[in-house]
Each structure stands twice: as C-alpha cells, then as structure tokens.
N, CA, C and O atoms as CSV, one atom per row, in Angstrom:
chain,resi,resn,atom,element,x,y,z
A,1,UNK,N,N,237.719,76.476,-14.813
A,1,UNK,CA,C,238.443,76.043,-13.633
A,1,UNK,C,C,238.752,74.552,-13.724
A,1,UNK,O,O,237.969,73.776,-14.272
A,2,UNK,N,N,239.857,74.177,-13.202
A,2,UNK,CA,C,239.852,72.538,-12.846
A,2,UNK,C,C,239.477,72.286,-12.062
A,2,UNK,O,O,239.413,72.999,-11.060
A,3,UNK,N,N,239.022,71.048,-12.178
A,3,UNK,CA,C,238.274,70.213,-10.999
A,3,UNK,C,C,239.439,69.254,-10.306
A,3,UNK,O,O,240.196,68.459,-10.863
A,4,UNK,N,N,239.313,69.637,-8.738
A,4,UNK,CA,C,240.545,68.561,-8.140
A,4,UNK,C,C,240.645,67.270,-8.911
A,4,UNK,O,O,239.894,66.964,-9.837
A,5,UNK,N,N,241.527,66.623,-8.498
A,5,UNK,CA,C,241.921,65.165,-9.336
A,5,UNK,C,C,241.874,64.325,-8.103
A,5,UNK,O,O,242.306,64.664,-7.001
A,6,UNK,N,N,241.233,63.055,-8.445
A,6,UNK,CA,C,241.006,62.093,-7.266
A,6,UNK,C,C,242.376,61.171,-6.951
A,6,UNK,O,O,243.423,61.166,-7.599
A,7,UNK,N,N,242.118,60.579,-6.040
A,7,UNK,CA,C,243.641,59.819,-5.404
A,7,UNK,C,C,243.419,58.545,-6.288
A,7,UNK,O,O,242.379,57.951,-6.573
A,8,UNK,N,N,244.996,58.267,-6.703
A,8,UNK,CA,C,244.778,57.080,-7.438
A,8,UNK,C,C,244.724,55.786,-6.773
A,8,UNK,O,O,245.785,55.437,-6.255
A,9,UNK,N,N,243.835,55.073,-6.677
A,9,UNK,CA,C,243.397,53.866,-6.093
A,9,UNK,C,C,243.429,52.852,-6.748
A,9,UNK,O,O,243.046,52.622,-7.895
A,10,UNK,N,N,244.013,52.082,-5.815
A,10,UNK,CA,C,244.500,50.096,-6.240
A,10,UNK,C,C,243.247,50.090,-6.973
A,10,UNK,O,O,242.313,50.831,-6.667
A,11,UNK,N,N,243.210,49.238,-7.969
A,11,UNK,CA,C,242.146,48.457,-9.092
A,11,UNK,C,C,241.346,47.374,-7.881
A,11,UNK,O,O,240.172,47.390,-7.513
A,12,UNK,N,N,242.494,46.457,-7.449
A,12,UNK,CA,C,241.536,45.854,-6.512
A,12,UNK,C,C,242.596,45.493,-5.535
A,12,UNK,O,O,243.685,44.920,-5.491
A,13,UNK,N,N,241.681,46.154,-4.720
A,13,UNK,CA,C,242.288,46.856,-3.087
A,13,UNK,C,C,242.563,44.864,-2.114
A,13,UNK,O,O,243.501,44.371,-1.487
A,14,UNK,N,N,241.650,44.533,-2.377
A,14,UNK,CA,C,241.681,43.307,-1.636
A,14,UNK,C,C,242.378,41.930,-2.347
A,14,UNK,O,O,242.341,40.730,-2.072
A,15,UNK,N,N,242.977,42.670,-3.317
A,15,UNK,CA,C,243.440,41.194,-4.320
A,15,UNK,C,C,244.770,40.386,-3.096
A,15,UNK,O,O,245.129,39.214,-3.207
A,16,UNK,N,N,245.122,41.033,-2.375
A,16,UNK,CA,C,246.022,39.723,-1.369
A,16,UNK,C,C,244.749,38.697,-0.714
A,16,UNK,O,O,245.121,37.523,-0.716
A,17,UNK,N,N,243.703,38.835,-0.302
A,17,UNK,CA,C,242.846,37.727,0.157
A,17,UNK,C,C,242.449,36.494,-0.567
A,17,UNK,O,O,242.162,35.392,-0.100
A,18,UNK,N,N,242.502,37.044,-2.244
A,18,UNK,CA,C,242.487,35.464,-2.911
A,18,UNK,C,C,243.715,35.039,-3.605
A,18,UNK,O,O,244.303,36.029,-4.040
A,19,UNK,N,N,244.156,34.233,-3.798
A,19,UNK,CA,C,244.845,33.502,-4.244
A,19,UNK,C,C,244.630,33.724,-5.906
A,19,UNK,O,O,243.818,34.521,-6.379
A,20,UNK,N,N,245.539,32.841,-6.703
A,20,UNK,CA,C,245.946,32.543,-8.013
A,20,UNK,C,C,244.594,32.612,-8.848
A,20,UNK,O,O,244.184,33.430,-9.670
A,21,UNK,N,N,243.984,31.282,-8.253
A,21,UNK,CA,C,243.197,30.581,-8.820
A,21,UNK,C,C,241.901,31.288,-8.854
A,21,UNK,O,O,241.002,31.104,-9.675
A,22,UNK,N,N,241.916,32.563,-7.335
A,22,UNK,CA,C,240.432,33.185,-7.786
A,22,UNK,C,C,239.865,33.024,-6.270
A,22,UNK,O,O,239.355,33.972,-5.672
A,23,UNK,N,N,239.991,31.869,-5.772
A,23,UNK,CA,C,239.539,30.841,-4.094
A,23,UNK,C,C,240.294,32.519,-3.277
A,23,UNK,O,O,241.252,33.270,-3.457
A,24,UNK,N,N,239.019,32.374,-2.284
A,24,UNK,CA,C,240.283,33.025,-0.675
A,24,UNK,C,C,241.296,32.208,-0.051
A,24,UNK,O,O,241.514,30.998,0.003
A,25,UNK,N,N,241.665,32.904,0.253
A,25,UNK,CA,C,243.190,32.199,1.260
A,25,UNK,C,C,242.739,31.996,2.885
A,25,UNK,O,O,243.196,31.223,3.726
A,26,UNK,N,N,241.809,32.862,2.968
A,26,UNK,CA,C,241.618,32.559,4.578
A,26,UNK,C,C,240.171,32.740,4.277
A,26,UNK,O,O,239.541,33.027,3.259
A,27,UNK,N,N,239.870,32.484,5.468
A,27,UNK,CA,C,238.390,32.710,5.937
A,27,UNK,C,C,237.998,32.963,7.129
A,27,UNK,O,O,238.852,32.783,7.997
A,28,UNK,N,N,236.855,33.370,7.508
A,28,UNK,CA,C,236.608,34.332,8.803
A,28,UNK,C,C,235.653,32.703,9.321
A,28,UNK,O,O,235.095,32.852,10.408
A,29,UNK,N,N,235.519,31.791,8.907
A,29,UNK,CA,C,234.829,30.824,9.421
A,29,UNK,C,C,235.624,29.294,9.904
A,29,UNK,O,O,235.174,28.319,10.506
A,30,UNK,N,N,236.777,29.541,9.432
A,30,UNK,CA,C,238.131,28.250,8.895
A,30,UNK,C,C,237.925,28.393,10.352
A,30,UNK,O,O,237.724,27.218,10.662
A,31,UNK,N,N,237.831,29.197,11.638
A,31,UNK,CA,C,238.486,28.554,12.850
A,31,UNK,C,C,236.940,28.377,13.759
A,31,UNK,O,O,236.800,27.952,14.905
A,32,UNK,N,N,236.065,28.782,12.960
A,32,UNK,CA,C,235.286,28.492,13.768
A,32,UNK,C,C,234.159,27.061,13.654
A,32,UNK,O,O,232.984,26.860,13.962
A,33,UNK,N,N,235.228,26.283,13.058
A,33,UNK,CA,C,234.351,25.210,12.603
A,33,UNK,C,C,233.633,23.895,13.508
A,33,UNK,O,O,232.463,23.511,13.526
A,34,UNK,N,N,235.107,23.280,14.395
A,34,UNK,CA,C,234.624,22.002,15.153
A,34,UNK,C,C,235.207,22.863,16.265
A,34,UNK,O,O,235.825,23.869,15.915
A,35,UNK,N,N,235.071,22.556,17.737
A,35,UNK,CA,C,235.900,22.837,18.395
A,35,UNK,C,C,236.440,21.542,18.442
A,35,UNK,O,O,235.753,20.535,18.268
A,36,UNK,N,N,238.155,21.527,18.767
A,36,UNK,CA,C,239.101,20.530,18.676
A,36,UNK,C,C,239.189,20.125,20.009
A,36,UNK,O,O,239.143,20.915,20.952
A,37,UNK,N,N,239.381,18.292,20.169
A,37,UNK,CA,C,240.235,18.064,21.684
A,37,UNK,C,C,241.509,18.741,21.494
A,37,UNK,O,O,241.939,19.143,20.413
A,38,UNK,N,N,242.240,18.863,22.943
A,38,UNK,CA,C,243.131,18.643,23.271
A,38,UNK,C,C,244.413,17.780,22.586
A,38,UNK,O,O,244.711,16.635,22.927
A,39,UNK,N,N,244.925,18.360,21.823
A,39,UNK,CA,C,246.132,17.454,21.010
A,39,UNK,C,C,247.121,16.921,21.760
A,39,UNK,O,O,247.039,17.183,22.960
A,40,UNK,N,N,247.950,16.312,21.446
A,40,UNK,CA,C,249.635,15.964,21.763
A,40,UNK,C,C,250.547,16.771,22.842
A,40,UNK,O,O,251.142,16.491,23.882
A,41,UNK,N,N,250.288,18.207,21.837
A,41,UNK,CA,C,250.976,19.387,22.068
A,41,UNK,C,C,250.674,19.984,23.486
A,41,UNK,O,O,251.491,20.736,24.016
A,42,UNK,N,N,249.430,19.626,24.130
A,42,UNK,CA,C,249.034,20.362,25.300
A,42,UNK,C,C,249.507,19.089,26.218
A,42,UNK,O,O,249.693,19.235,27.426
A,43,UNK,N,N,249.661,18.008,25.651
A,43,UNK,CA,C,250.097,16.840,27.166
A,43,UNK,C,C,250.966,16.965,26.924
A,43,UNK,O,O,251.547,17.082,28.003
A,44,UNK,N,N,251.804,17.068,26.016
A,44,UNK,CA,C,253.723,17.473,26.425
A,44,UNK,C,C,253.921,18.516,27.109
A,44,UNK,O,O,254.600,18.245,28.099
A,45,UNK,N,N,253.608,19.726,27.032
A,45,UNK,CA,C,253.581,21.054,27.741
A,45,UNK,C,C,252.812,20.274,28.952
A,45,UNK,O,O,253.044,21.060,29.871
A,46,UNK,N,N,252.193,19.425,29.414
A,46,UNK,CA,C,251.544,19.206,30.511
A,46,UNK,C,C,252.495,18.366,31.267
A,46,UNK,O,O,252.504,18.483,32.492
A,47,UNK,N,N,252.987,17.853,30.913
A,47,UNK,CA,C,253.952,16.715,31.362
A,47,UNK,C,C,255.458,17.061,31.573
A,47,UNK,O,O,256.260,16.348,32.176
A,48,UNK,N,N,255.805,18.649,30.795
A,48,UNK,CA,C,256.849,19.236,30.873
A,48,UNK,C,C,256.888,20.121,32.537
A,48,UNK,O,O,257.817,20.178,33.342
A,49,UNK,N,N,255.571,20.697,32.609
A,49,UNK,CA,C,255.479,21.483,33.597
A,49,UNK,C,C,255.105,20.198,34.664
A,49,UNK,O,O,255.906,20.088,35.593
A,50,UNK,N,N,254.534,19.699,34.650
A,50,UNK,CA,C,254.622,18.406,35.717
A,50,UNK,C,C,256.245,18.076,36.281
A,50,UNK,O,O,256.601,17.985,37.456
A,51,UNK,N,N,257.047,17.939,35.104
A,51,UNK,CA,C,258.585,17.042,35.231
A,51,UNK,C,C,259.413,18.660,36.213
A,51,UNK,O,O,260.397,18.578,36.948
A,52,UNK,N,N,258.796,19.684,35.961
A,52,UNK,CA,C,259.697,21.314,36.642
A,52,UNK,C,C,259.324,20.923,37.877
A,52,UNK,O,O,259.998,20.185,38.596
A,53,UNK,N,N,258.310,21.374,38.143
A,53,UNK,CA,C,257.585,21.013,39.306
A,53,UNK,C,C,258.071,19.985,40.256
A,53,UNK,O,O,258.195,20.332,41.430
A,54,UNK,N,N,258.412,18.566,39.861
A,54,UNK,CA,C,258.530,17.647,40.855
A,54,UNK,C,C,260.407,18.052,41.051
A,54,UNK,O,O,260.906,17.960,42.172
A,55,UNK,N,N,261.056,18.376,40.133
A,55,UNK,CA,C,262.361,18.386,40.207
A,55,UNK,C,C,262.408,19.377,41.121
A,55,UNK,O,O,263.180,19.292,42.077
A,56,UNK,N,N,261.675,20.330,40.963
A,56,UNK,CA,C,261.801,21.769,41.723
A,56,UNK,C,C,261.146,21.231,43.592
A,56,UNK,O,O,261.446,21.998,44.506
A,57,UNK,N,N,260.513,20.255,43.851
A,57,UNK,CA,C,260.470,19.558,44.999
A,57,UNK,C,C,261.222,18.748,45.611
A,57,UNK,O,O,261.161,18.467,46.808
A,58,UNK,N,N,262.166,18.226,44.601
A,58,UNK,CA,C,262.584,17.567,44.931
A,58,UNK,C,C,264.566,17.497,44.957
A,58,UNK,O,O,265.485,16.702,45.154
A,59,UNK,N,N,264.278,19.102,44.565
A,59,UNK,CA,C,265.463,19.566,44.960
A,59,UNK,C,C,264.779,21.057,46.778
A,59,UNK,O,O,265.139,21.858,47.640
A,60,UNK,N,N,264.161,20.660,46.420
A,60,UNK,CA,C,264.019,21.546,48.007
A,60,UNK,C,C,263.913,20.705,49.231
A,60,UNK,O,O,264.061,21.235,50.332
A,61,UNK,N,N,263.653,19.364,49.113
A,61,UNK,CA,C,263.441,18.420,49.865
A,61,UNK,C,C,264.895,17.713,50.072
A,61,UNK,O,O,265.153,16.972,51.020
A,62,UNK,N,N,265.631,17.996,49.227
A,62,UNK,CA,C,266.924,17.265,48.785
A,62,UNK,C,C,267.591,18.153,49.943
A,62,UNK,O,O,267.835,17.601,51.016
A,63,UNK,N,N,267.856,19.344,49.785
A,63,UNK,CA,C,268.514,20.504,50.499
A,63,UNK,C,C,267.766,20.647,52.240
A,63,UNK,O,O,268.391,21.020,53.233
A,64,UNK,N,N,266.780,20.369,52.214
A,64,UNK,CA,C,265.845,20.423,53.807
A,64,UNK,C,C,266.739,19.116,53.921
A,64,UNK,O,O,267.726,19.401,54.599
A,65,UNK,N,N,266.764,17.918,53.555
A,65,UNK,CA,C,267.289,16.684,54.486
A,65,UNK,C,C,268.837,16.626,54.855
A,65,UNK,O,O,269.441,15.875,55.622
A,66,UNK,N,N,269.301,17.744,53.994
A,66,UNK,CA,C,270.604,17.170,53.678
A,66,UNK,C,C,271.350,18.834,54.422
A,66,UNK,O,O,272.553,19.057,54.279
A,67,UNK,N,N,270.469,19.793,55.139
A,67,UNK,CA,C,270.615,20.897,56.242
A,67,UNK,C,C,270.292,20.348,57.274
A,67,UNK,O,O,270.999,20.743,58.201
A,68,UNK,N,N,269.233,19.295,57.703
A,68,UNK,CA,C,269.040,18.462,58.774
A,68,UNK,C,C,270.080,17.573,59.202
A,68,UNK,O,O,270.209,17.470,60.422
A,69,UNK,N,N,270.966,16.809,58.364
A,69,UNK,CA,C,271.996,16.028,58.730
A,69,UNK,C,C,272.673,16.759,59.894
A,69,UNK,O,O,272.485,17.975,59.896
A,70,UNK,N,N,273.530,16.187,61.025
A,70,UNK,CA,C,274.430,16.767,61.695
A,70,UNK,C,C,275.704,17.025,61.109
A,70,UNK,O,O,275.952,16.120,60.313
A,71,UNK,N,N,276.389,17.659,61.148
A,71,UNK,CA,C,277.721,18.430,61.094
A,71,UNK,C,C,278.883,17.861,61.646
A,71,UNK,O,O,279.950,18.473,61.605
C-alpha cells in the first residue's frame, strides 16, 4: 500500500522576520522599552483642536451679536 504523502512545507516558515544579514526585523520588546513624553506631534494636534474650537466660538458669538443688532 502507499502511505499518504505529507503537505509540502516552507523550509523556513518564518524567514520574513529576519532580515539579510540573519538580525530580526522587529521585535516583540522594540515598543516596550522607555515610555516616551509627549512629542511635537501631540501639541500641534493640541493646538489645532484648540484653534477649531475658539473659531467655532467665535463664530457663534459673531452671529448672537450681530442677530441682536436692530433691523
């Protein structure tokens, strides 16, 4: 009788995780290293939503004074 034939399987299943040289490419520890301040990137987005905000007051305040005027 023959014996089933097994599925042909990658040589090495994980070879996208290292690189050229042999090194991994990522690591399961790379983000857990320092925790980081607050960069650049979060006070522009902070300062963006600040600048909506006051415009967005200050167009409702614009429109309340300027429905108050008389006719």
């Amino acid at each position: 009788m023959l014996k089933p034939g097994r599925k042909p399987q990658k040589i090495y299943p994980n070879a996208d995780r290292y690189g050229e040289d042999g090194r991994r490419l990522y690591s399961a520890y790379d983000g857990a290293a320092v925790a980081r301040r607050p960069g650049r990137q979060l006070w522009v987005k902070r300062f963006r939503l600040v600048a909506i905000v006051l415009a967005f007051i200050a167009g409702a305040l614009a429109a309340i004074i300027i429905s108050a005027l008389p006719h």
